[in-house]
N, C-alpha and C positions, 0 to 999 in steps of 0.2 A: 616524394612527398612535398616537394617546391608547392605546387598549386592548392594553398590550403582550402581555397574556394570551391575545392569537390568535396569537401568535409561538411556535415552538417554539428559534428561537436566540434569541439575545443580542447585540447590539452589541460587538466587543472580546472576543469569543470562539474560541479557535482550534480549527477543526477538520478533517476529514477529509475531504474529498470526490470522490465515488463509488472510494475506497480508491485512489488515484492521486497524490496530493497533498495537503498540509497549508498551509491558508488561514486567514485570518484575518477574520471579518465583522467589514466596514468601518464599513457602512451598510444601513440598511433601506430602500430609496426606491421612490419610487413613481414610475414610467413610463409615458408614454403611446408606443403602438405604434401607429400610425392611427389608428383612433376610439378605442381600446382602453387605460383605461389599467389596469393594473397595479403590485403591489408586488413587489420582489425583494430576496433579501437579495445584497448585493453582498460576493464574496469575492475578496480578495487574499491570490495567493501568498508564503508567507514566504519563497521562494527568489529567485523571479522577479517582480521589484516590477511589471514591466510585466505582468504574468500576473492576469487579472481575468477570474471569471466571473457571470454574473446567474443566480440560483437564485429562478422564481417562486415568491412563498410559499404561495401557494394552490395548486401543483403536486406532489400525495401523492409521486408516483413518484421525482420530482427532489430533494425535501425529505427524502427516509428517505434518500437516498443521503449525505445530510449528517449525519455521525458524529462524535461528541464523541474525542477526542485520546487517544491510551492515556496510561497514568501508567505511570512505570517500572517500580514492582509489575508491573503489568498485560507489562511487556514480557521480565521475568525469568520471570514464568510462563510463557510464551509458550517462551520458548527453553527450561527446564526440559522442557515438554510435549514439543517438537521432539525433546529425548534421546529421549523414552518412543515417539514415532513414527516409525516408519521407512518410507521410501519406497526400494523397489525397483527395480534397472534392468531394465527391459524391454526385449529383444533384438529382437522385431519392433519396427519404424519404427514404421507405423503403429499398435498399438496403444500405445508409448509416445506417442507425440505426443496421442494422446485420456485418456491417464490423465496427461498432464503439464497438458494445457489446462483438465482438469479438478479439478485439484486447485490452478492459480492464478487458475479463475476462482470457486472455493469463495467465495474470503474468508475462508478459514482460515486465519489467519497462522501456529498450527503446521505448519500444512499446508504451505504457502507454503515453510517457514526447513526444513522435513525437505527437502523437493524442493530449495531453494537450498543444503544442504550435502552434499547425493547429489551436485549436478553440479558442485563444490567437490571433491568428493573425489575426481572420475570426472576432472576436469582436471588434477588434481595426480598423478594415475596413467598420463594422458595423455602428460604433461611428461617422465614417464620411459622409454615408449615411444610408437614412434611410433602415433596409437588415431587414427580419423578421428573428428571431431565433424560432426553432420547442420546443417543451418541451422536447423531445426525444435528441436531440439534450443537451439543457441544464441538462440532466440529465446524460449522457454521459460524459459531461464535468462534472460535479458535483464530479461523481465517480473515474475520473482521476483525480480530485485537490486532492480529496480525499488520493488516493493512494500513489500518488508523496509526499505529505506533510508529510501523516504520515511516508513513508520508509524514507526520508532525514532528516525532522527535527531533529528529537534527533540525529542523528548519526554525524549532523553538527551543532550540539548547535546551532540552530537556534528554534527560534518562529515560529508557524505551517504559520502565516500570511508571514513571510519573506524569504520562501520558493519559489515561483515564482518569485519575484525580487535578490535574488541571481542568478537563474537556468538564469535567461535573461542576466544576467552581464557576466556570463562565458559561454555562446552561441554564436556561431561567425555570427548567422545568427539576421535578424533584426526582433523581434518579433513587 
């Protein structure tokens, strides 16, 4: 491990991975798997201390999914962009369900925070009448609370729950 120049992370660097979670690389180590040995960078959850995953470093596909941290700049533009895009309800099921799965599996976090405050809006319109929500539908939203929480939380020292009531306080629109 001399040449740290074939590393693309850092030891003590927090970041993102495969847009799911925010980890911290622990360690760089080197492992043998049967005859096999390999290095990986070893990532721990900032959430979930018992949460660790091994990312080969010599593995292109595994290692691009490992994303450097937004900075707050980075997450005000993000929700600014979300005012400027608006995502649609789609009254057929199925073609909403393919324009929702495709728009949280973009990795577009404007994308992503438009879609999370359509069905934000669409449950608070709910609340006042009686509106059925699909499971597809809730699973949807699930995966966009999901995404939004964990990219903003830590990077805005917030609480993964105080993440949506921030994001509505500095929204110019009425969720």
């Amino acid at each position: 491990m001399e040449n740290l120049e074939k590393y693309n992370h850092n030891v003590g660097e927090t970041v993102v991975y495969r847009k799911q979670g925010i980890y911290e690389i622990t360690e760089i180590k080197e492992q043998k798997i049967g005859n096999i040995k390999k290095e990986y960078y070893v990532l721990s959850s900032v959430y979930d201390k018992n949460a660790t995953v091994y990312v080969p470093v010599d593995n292109d596909v595994l290692t691009a999914q490992i994303e450097r941290m937004l900075t707050k700049d980075e997450i005000f533009a993000i929700i600014e962009k979300s005012e400027e895009s608006s995502v649609e309800w789609i009254e057929n099921n199925t073609e909403r369900a393919i324009c929702f799965d495709e728009i949280v599996k973009s990795g577009e976090l404007f994308r992503v925070l438009s879609l999370l405050k359509l069905f934000l809006q669409r449950k608070e319109n709910a609340d006042k009448k009686s509106s059925r929500t699909f499971a597809r539908d809730e699973k949807a939203f699930a995966y966009a609370m999901k995404i939004i929480t964990e990219a903003f939380a830590y990077p805005l020292g917030l609480q993964k729950t105080e993440v949506v009531p921030y994001i509505i306080q500095r929204v110019k629109t009425n969720i």
